[in-house]
C-alpha positions as CSV (number, residue, x, y, z in Angstrom):
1,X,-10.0,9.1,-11.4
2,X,-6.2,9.7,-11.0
3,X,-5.4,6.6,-8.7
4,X,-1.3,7.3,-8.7
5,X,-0.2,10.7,-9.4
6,X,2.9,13.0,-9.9
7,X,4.4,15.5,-7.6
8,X,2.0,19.2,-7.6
9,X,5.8,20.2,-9.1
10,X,6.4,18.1,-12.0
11,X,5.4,19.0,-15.5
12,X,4.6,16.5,-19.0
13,X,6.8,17.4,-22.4
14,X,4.1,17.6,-25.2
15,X,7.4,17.5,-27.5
16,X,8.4,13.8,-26.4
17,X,11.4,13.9,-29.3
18,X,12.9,17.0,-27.1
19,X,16.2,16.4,-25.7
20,X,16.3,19.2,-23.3
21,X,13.7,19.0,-20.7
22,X,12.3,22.2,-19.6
23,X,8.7,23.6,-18.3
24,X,7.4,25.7,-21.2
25,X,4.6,27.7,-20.0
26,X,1.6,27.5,-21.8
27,X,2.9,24.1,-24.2
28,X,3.8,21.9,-21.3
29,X,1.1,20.3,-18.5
30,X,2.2,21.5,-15.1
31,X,1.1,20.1,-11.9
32,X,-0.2,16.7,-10.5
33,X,-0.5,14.5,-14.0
34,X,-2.1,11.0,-13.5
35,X,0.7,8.0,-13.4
36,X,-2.2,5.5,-13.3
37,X,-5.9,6.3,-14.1
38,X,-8.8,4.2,-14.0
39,X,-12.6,4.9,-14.8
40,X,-15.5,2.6,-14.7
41,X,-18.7,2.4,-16.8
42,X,-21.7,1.2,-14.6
43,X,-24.0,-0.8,-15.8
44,X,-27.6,1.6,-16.4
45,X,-30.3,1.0,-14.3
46,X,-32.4,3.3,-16.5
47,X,-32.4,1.2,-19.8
48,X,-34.9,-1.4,-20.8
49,X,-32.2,-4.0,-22.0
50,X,-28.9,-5.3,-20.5
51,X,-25.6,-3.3,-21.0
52,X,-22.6,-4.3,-19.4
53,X,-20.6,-2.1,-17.8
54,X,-16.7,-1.7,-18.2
55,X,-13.5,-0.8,-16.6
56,X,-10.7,0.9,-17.9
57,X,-7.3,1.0,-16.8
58,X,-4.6,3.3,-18.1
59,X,-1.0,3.5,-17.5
60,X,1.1,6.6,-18.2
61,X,4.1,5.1,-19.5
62,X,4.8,1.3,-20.4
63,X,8.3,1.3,-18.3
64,X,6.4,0.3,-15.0
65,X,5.9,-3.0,-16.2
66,X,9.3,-3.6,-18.3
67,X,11.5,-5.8,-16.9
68,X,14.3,-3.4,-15.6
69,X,11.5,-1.9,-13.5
70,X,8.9,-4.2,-12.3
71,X,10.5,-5.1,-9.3
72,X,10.9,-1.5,-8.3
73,X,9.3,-0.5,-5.8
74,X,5.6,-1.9,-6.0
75,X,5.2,-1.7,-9.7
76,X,4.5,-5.2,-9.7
77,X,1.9,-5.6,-7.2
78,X,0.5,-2.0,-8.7
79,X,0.5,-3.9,-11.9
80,X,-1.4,-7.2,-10.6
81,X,-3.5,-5.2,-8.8
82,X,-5.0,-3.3,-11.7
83,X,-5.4,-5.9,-14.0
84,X,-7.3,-8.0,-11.4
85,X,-9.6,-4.4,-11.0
86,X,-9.8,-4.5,-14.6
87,X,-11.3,-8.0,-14.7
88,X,-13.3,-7.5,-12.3
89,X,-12.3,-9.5,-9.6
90,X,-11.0,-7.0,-6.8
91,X,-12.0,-9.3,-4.1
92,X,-9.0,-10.7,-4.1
93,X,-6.6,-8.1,-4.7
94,X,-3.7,-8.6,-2.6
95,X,-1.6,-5.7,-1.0
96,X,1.2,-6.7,0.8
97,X,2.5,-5.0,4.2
98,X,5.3,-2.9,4.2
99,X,8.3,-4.8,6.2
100,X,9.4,-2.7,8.8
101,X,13.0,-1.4,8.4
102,X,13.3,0.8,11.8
103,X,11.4,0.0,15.3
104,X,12.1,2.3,18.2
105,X,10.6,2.3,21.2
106,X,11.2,5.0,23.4
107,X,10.4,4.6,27.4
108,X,10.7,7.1,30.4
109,X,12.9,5.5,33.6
110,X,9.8,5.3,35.5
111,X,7.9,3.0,32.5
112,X,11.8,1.4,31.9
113,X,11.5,0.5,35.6
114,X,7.9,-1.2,35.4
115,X,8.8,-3.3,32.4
116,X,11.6,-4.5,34.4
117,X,9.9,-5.3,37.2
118,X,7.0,-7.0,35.5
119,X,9.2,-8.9,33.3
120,X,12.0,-9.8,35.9
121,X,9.7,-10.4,39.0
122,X,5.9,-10.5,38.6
123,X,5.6,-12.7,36.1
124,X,8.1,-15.3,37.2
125,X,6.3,-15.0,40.3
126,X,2.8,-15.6,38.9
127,X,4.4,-18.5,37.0
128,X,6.2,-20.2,40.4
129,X,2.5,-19.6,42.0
130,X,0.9,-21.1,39.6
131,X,3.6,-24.1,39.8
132,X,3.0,-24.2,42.9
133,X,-0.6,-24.4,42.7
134,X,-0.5,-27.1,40.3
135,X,1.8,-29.2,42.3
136,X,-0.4,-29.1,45.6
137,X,-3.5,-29.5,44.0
138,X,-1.8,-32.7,42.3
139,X,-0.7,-33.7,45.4
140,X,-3.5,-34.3,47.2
């Protein structure tokens, strides 16, 4: 199962030695080639004796995980990630959230005008009640 995969418009080089990198039809692999792909052996229910299963893990080049490029991008936690797949112990796989770089939040005058009145009178007002409240009841 292809679990990261190229663009539908990239193509792989059979001829890796190749210094000029062009799409030769019917040499070259066009199309969506698998970056990372994984594949699990279950264990079989149909066999009288125990066979473990497996999983296998399988990286299309060894540059994601060099050290120019594992902190690009999410190599690294793409990296961790798999390995803790791999050994079997994707409970605890952990996938950050992405930080967000851009919030906008876009109102109409008429919800502009709500927010400031809710924000600017009501709920100073529900707070001085409450105030208020609390001082009387403590009063007496």
């Amino acid at each position: 199962k292809k679990l990261i995969a190229s663009s539908p418009t990239a193509w792989g080089e059979t001829g890796y030695r190749i210094r000029d990198s062009t799409y030769t039809p019917g040499q070259d692999l066009r199309g969506r080639l698998g970056v990372l792909v994984i594949s699990e052996r279950l264990k079989p229910a149909s066999l009288p004796l125990s066979v473990p299963g497996g999983r296998l893990a399988v990286f299309g080049t060894a540059d994601l995980v060099t050290n120019n490029r594992i902190i690009n991008g999410g190599n690294f936690p793409v990296f961790l990630n798999t390995v803790s797949w791999a050994v079997e112990r994707d409970t605890q796989l952990n996938i950050p959230a992405r930080p967000i770089e851009r919030f906008q939040l876009s109102l109409s005058q008429e919800e502009l005008g709500r927010l400031r009145l809710g924000l600017f009178f009501i709920v100073p007002g529900l707070v001085a009640l409450l105030g208020t409240f609390v001082y009387w009841t403590r009063r007496n």
